[in-house]
N, C-alpha and C positions, 0 to 999 in steps of 0.2 A: 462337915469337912471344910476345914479351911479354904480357901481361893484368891492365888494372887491372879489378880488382873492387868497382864500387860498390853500399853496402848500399842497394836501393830502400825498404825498409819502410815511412821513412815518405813515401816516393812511390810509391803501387803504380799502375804504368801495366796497362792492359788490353790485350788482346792487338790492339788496332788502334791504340792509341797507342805499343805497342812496335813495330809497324809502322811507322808514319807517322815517328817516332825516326827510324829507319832509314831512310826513302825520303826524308828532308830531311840525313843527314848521310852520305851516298855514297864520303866520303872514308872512314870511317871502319867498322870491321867489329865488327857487336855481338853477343852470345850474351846468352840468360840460362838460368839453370842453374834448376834447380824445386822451388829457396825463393826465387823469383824476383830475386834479383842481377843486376844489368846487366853483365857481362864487357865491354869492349872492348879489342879486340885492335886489334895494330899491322899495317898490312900486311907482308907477306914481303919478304924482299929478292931480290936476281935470280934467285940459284942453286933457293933455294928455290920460286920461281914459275914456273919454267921446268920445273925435273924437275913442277911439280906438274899444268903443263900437257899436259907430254909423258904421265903417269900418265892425267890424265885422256882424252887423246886415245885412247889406246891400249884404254880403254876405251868408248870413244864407238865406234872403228872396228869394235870386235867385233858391238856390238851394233846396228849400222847393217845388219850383216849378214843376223840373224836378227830383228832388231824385238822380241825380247821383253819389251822396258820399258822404261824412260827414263833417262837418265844425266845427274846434274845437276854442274856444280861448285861449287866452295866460296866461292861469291856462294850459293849455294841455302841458304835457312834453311827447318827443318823443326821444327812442334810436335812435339814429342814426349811419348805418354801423360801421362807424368809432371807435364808442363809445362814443361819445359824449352826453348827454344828454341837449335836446334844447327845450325853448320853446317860439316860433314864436308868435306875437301880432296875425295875424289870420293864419290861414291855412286850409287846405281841400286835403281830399284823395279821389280817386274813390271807391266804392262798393266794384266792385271786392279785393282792397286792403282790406277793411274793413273784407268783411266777410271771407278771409283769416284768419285772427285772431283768436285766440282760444277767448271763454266764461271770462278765465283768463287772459290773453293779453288784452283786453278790458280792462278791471279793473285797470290798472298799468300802467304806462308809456309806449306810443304804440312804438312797435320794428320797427315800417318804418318810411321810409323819407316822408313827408310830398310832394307832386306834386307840391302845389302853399304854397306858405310863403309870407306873409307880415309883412313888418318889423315900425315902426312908431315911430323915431327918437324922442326921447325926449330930452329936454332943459340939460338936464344933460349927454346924450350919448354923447359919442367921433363916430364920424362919420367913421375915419378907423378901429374901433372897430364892428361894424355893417357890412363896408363892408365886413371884414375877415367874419362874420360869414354868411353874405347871399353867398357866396362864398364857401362857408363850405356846404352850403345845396345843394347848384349846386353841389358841388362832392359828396354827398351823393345821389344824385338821383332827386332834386327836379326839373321841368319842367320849372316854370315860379316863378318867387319872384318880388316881389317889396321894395322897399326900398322908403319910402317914408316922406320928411322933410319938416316938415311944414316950418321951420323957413324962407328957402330960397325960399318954392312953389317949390320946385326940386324933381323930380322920376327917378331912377335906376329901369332900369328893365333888370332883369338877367334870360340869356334863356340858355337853353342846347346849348353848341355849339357854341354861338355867343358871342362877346364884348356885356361889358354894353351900355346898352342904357342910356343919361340920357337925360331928360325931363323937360324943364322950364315951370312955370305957366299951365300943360297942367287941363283943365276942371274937363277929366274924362279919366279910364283907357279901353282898353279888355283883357277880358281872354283871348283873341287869340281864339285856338285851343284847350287850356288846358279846361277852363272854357267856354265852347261854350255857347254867347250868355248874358254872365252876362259883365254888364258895371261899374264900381264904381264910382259912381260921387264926384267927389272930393272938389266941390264948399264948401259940409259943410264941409269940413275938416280942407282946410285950414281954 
């Protein structure tokens, strides 16, 4: 997805005015990164919204299963320690992180890091654009991320602690530990 980057400096919006940005321009999809730049991205185009919903589905049904935290998609904007404001094609929190939140925190851009992130490379992303940001999540707290390109059938998978993994042609993913028990199958993805 394309991404123009404007410098805010000499307009630093707060983080309810980076809000409110965003709840008055709906068409339009914003991040900021935490030297606070406004990113706006382009929406996806078919192929791309489609695998990202079927990704996301696929985790929504696991977790529907067992209830153990919440799965947002990539309308979800999440503060990020840093400052950063992200928002990941799917992701998922635990409970406990969830009902931590205030009544109001719910409502607005969620103040944590996201556990698991999945990222879904589109025809328009710069790839070391991507990696910086799933990179970015692993230092904000996130467990497990994927990074996932259709173009080449390639997965990065980013763990607390360890090197990238990367992943040719593989079928399907696990959550490991994070996500116990949920598999993504990736056949319709590609």
């Amino acid at each position: 997805m394309d991404t123009l980057i404007l410098d805010c400096q000499s307009i630093e919006l707060t983080d309810e005015q980076f809000y409110q940005l965003c709840l008055n321009n709906r068409d339009l999809r914003f991040e900021r990164n935490a030297n606070g730049d406004l990113l706006i991205m382009s929406p996806t185009g078919g192929e791309t919204g489609n695998r990202n919903a079927g990704i996301t589905a696929q985790l929504w049904v696991w977790n529907e299963r067992d209830k153990l935290g919440k799965v947002f998609d990539s309308s979800t904007g999440f503060k990020l320690p840093n400052g950063a404001d992200r928002s990941p094609d799917a992701s998922w929190i635990p409970l406990v992180k969830w009902n931590s939140l205030t009544s109001e925190q719910k409502q607005k851009f969620l103040p944590v890091c996201p556990d698991f992130v999945i990222e879904l490379l589109s025809p328009s992303d710069k790839l070391a654009k991507i990696q910086e940001k799933m990179q970015e999540y692993l230092d904000n707290g996130t467990r497990l991320g994927w990074l996932i390109n259709r173009r080449d059938q390639q997965v990065e998978i980013y763990r607390q602690g360890k090197e990238v993994e990367r992943l040719d042609f593989p079928s399907s993913l696990s959550g490991e530990d994070v996500l116990s028990g949920f598999m993504l199958d990736l056949e319709s993805i590609w």
